[in-house]
N, C-alpha and C positions, 0 to 999 in steps of 0.2 A: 371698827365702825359701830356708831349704836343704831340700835334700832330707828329710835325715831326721826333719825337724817338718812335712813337706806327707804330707797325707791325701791321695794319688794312689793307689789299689791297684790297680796294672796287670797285666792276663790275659796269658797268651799265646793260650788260646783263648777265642769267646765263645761267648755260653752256645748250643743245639740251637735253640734258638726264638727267634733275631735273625734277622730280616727285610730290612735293608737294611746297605749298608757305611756308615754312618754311625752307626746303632744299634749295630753290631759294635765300630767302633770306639771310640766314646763307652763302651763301656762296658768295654771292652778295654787303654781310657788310662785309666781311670777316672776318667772324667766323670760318669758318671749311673749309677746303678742304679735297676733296676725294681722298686718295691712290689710292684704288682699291675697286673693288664690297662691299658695304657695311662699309669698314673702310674708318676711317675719322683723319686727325691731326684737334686737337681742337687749333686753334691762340687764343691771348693773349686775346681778347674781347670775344668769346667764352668762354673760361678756366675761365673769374670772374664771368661771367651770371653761370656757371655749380657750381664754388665753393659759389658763395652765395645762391644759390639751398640748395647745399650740408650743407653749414651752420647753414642755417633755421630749415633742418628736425635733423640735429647732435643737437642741441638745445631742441628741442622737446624731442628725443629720452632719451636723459640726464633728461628729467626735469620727463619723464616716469617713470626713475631708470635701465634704460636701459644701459648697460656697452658695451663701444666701445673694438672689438677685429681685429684681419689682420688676416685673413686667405689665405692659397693658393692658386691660380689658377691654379694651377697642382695637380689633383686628380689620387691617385693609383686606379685602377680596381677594388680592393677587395671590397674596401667600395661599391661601387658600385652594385658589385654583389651581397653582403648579402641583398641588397631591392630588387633586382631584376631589377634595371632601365638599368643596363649597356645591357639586351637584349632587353628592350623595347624601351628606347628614342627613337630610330630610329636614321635618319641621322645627325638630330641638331648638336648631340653630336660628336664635335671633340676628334676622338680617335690617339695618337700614341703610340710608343713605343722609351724606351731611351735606349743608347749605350750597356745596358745589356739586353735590349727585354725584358724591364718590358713594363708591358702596364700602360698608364694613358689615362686621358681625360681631355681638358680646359673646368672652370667648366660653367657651364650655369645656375645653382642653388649652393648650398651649407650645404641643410639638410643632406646627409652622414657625411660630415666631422666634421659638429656643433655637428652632435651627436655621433660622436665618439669621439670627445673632451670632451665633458661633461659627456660621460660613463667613461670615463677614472679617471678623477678628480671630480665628484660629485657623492657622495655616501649614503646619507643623506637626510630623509625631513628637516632637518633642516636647510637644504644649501638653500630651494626652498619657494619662486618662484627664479625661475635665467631668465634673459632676457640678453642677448648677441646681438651685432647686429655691420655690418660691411659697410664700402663704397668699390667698388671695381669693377674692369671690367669682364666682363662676355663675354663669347662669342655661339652662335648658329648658327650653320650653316645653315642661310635661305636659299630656295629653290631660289626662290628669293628676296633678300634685298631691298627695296625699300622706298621712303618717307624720303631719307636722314637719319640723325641720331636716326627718329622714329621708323624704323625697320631695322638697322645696324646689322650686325652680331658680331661686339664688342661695347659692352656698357657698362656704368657704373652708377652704380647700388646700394642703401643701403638695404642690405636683415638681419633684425630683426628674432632671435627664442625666444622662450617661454618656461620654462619650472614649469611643475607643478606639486602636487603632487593629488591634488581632480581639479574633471571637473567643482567644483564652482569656483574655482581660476582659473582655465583657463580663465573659462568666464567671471570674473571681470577684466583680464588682457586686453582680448579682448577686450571689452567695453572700459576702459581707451584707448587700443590702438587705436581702431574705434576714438575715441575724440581727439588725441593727431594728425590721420592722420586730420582732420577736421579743426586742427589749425594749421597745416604747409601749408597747401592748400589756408587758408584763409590766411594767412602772406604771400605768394606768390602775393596775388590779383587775386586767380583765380576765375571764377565763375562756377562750378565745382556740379555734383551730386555725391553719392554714392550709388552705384545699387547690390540690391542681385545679386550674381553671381555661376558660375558654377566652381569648385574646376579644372578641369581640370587634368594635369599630374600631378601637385604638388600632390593632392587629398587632403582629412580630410572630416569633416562633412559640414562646413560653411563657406561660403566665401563673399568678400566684393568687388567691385571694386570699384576702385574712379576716374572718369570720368570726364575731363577737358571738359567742353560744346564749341564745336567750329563746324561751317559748314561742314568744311574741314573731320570731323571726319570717323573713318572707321566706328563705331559702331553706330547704332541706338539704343537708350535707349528711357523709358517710366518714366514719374516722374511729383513728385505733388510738385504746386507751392507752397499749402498751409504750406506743415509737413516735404515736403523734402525727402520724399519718394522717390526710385528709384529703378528699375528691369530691366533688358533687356528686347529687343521687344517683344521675343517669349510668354515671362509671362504675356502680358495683350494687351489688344488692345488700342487705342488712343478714348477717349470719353468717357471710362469707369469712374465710381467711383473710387478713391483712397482707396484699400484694408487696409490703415491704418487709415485714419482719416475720411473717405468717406465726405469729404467736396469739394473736385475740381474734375474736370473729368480730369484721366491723360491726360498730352502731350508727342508728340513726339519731339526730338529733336538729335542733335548727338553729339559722344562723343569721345575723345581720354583718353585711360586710360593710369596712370600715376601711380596707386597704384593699390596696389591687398593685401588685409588679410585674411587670413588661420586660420580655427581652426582644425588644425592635428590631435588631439586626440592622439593614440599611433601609427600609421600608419610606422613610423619612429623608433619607440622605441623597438617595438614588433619585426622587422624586424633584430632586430640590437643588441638586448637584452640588451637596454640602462635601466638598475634598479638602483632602490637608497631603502634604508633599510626606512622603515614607522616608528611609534612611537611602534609598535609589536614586530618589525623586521623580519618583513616579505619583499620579494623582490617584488616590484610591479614598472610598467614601468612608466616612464615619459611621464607623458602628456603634447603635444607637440603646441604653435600655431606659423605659419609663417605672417612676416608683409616687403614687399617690394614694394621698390619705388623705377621706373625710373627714376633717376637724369639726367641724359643724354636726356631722354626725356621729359623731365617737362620744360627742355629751349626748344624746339623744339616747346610742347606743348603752351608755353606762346606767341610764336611769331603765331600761328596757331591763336591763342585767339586777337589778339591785332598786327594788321598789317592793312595797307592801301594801294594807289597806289603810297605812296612814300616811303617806305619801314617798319619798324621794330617799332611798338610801345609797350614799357617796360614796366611792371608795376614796381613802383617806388623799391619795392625788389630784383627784378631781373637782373634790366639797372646793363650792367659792370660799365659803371659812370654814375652819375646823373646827369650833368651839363656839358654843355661844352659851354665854350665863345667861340666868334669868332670875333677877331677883322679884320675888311674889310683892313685893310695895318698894317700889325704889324710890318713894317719898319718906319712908322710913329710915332715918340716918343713919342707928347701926348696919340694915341690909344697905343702904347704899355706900358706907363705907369699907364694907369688906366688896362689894360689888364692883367698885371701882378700882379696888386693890388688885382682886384678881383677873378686871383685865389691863390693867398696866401689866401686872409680872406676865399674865402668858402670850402676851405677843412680846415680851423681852426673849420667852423662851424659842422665838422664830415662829411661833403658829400663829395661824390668820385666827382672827374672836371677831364675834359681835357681842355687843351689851346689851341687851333689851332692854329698855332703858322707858319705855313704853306704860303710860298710863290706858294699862291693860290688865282685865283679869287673869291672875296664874292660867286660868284653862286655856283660855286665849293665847295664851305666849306660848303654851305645851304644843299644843295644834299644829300653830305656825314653824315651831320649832322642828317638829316630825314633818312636817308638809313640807317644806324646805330640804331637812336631811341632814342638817349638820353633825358631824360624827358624835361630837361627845356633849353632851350638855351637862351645865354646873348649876344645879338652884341651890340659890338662899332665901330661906325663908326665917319667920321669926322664930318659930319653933325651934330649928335644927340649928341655927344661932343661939340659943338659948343652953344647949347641950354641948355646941360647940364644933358640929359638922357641916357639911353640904352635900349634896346630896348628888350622887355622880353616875352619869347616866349613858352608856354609849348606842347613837343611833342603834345598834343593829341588835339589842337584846331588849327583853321587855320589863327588868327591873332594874333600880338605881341602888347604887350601896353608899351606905352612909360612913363618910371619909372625914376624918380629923380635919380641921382648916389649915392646921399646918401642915400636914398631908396632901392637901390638892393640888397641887403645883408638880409633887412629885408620881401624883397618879397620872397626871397630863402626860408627863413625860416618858410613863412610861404608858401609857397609850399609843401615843404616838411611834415612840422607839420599837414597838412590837411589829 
């Protein structure tokens, strides 16, 4: 992409009313802007950070045996009503009604609908286990929204179910899905706990969160360096033994959660009288587990994790591009011919570039460049053209080394490859 065709509009300052350093910067690189209270338009730099998010965990999910489905975001009432949530959510839940005074609600979860889909069409242990699992925006009516796209009232969102026919299959699913959330998190580059947790409105037996480690975090969590152990604050105190391996005394630290896993049980099944015939034939309900992750906030999350006072640092998964040259006069032929050269070869090499292409002062392009995040930057200037180099720079350190030109191609590579 060059520069001067990408819809990036970058601040220096962000606007009086950003709430968190991820909302400031998101909107500061021009990532997102705010509508209205809690919604947000995702720009083009935003949208690849969210879809290569979304990529990473749809990879996993597939390699699970997990089958991608679309469902809704317009839920009738009835479903609803047979769990009982349509009188309990409370206010979250956006309710209206259409041109015939049916009632519905925009969904905020999607366990009614999954299991009326799969009562409908599975009938059988022999269909199960079944795993289903979707990307999609959701919405909640926060009391108040805050923290930019981390606690937006529309987000988006991949929410996984489970179905089973015995609770040892459940929990071997579980387990693979606990492993499978642990490799999408580490393929992120985050550094990240997973903490027993409390089921909440969803409900079931057991639950999991997965917890991005950042300052900024709302939650205080407790966790062992040694085994990876992790519980919220109220389940242990800081200096104790780790109740798992009792080799380190926890610590305290904080966290933004980005996943959450369910084991339902029938909570759902029983409510709804979702059954499938046994090997008897007898009716018995589906045993149910849920697995969801914040996409929407896992880029929000990354930039919380990896930021400075010049703006946005990426980890190499999640940068919308990974590389962006900047040649200091690209009106200049020699710099725009080697400018041009090296971004043809390194998007040959499979990494996302932009070309700043930009009748812009070098300071200006450096700015944007750091305010954005792109891991590695390559200038050419006339000087280091004149000598024979460019000058190579990766986001997360503070000086650039001067590289042979025919050299830079092989620095990329092995940037990346590290």
């Amino acid at each position: 992409m060059k520069a001067s065709r990408l819809l990036a509009p970058t601040l220096r300052e962000a606007p009086r009313d950003t709430d968190a350093v991820s909302a400031k910067l998101m909107i500061r690189a021009g990532l997102i802007r705010k509508l209205a209270a809690g919604l947000y338009d995702w720009l083009p730099l935003g949208l690849r950070a969210l879809k290569k998010a979304e990529n990473i965990v749809r990879q996993e999910m597939d390699k699970l045996g997990a089958q991608e489905v679309w469902l809704p975001t317009i839920q009738p009432k009835e479903l609803w009503e047979e769990t009982g949530r349509w009188q309990v959510y409370g206010k979250e839940l956006l309710r209206f009604k259409d041109r015939k005074d049916t009632e519905f609600c925009y969904a905020p979860t999607a366990e009614e609908v999954i299991t009326d889909l799969v009562r409908r069409d599975v009938n059988s242990y022999r269909q199960l286990p079944l795993a289903l699992y979707q990307f999609g925006s959701k919405f909640r009516d926060e009391l108040r929204p805050r923290f930019g796209v981390m606690r937006a009232r529309e987000f988006y969102m991949k929410d996984c179910y489970s179905f089973h026919a015995t609770e040892a299959d459940a929990e071997d699913f579980y387990k693979k899905a606990y492993e499978a959330y642990v490799k999408i998190f580490e393929r992120c580059g985050f550094k990240f706990r997973a903490v027993e947790a409390d089921s909440g409105a969803i409900g079931g037996s057991f639950s999991h969160e997965f917890m991005v480690l950042a300052e900024t975090g709302e939650d205080e969590i407790i966790s062992c360096e040694a085994c990876g152990y992790g519980a919220n604050r109220e389940k242990h105190g800081t200096g104790t033994a780790c109740p798992k391996c009792n080799k380190e005394p926890l610590m305290s630290s904080r966290g933004i959660e980005v996943g959450h896993t369910f084991k339902l049980g029938t909570k759902y099944s029983d409510a709804m009288k979702a059954m499938y015939l046994d090997a008897s034939g007898a009716h018995k309900p589906f045993i149910m587990g849920c697995y969801g992750i914040g996409v929407s906030r896992v880029v929000a999350a990354a930039i919380e994790q990896g930021n400075d006072e010049n703006g946005i640092i990426w980890t190499q998964a999640l940068a919308p591009y990974q590389v962006v040259i900047i040649p200091t006069n690209y009106a200049e032929p020699k710099i725009k011919e080697w400018a041009d050269k090296f971004y043809e070869e390194v998007q040959k090499l499979g990494v996302d570039a932009v070309l700043d292409d930009r009748d812009e002062r070098a300071g200006v392009k450096f700015k944007d460049a750091d305010l954005i995040g792109y891991p590695l930057r390559i200038t050419l200037g006339e000087k280091g053209l004149a000598k024979g180099i460019a000058e190579v720079k990766p986001r997360s350190e503070k000086n650039f080394q001067e590289i042979p030109l025919d050299n830079v191609l092989t620095e990329v590579q092995k940037f990346f490859n590290s």
